[in-house]
Every structure is written in structure tokens, then in C-alpha cells.
C-alpha positions as CSV (number, residue, x, y, z in Angstrom):
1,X,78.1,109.7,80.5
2,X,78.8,106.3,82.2
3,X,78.4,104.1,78.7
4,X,81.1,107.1,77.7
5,X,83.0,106.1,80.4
6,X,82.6,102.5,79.8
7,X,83.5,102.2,76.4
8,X,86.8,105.1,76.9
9,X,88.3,103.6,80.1
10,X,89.1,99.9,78.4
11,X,90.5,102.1,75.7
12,X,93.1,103.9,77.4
13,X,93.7,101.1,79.3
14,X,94.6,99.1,76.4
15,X,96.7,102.3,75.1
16,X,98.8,103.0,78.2
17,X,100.0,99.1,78.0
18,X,100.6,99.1,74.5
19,X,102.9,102.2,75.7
20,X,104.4,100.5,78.3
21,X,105.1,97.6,76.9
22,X,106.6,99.3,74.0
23,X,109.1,101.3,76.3
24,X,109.7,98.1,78.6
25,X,108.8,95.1,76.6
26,X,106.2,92.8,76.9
27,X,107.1,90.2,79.4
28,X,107.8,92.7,81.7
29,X,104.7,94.6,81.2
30,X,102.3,91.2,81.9
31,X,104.5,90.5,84.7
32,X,103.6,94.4,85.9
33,X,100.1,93.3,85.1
34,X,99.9,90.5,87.1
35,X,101.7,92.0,90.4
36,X,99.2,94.6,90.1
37,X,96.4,92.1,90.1
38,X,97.8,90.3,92.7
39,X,98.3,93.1,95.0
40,X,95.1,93.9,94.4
41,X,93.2,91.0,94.9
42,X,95.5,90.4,98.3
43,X,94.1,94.0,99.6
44,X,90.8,93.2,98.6
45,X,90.3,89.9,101.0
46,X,91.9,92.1,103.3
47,X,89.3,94.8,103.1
48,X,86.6,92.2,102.8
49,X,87.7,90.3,106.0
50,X,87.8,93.7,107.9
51,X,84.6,94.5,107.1
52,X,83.3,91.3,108.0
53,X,84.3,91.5,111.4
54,X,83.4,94.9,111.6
55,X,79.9,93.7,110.8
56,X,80.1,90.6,113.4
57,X,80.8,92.9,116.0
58,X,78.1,95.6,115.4
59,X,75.6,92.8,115.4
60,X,77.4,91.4,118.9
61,X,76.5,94.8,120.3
62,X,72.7,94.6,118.7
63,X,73.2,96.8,116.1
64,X,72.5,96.7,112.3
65,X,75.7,96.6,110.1
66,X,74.4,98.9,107.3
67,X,77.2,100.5,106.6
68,X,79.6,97.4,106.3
69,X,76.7,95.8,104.4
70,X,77.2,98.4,101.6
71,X,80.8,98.1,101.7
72,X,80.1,94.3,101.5
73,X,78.3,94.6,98.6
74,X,81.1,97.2,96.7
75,X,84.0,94.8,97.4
76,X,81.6,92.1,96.0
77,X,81.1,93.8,93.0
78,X,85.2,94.3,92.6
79,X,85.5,90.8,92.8
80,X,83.3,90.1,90.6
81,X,84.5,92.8,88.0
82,X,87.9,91.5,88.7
């Protein structure tokens, strides 16, 4: 199932652009594109700067971060998928 997913996601991605930018053209679909990317990217140092300090202050009280460690490690993994 997750190769399935792998392999069908880029696909319809691909499709739903080729859609779009044949409704809208294709200068304004990149543009889309990258606002969407840069949105993103912008929430995701967001979300990785509030879990850092989440994390700095659960180990100012003595306590372990696991839970902002595993979030850590997901927005880590966007970035890099990114």
C-alpha cells in the first residue's frame, strides 16, 4: 500500500497541475506553485522554532522533551522531502 501510494500521489499531482494550468495558464500555475511552497516552508520554520522552544523549556524544568523530539524529527523529514 505505501509504494501504491508512492508511485499514485506524484501522479495526480502532476495531473491536477496539468489541469490547472490548462484552465489558468502556465505562468500562473508556477507562480501558484511557488506561493504554495513558500507559504509552506515559512510555516514550517515556524513550527520548527516552536517546537524548539517548547523542548528548551521542558528540559529548563528537568524534563525530557520526547514528544517535541518526535515532532522534531517529522518537520525534519518535511524539510528534507521538501
Amino acid at each position: 500500500m505505501p509504494l501504491l501510494l508512492f508511485i499514485a500521489v506524484p501522479i495526480v499531482e502532476m495531473w491536477i497541475l496539468i489541469q490547472v494550468g490548462g484552465e489558468i495558464g502556465a505562468l500562473p500555475t508556477i507562480g501558484l506553485v511557488v506561493l504554495t511552497a513558500t507559504i509552506g516552508l515559512s510555516l514550517l520554520k515556524r513550527q520548527g522554532l516552536s517546537t524548539l522552544m517548547s523542548a528548551r523549556a521542558k528540559m529548563d524544568q528537568g524534563r525530557i522533551p520526547a514528544g517535541e523530539l518526535v515532532s522534531g524529527v517529522m518537520l525534519a523529514v518535511g524539510v528534507h522531502c521538501f
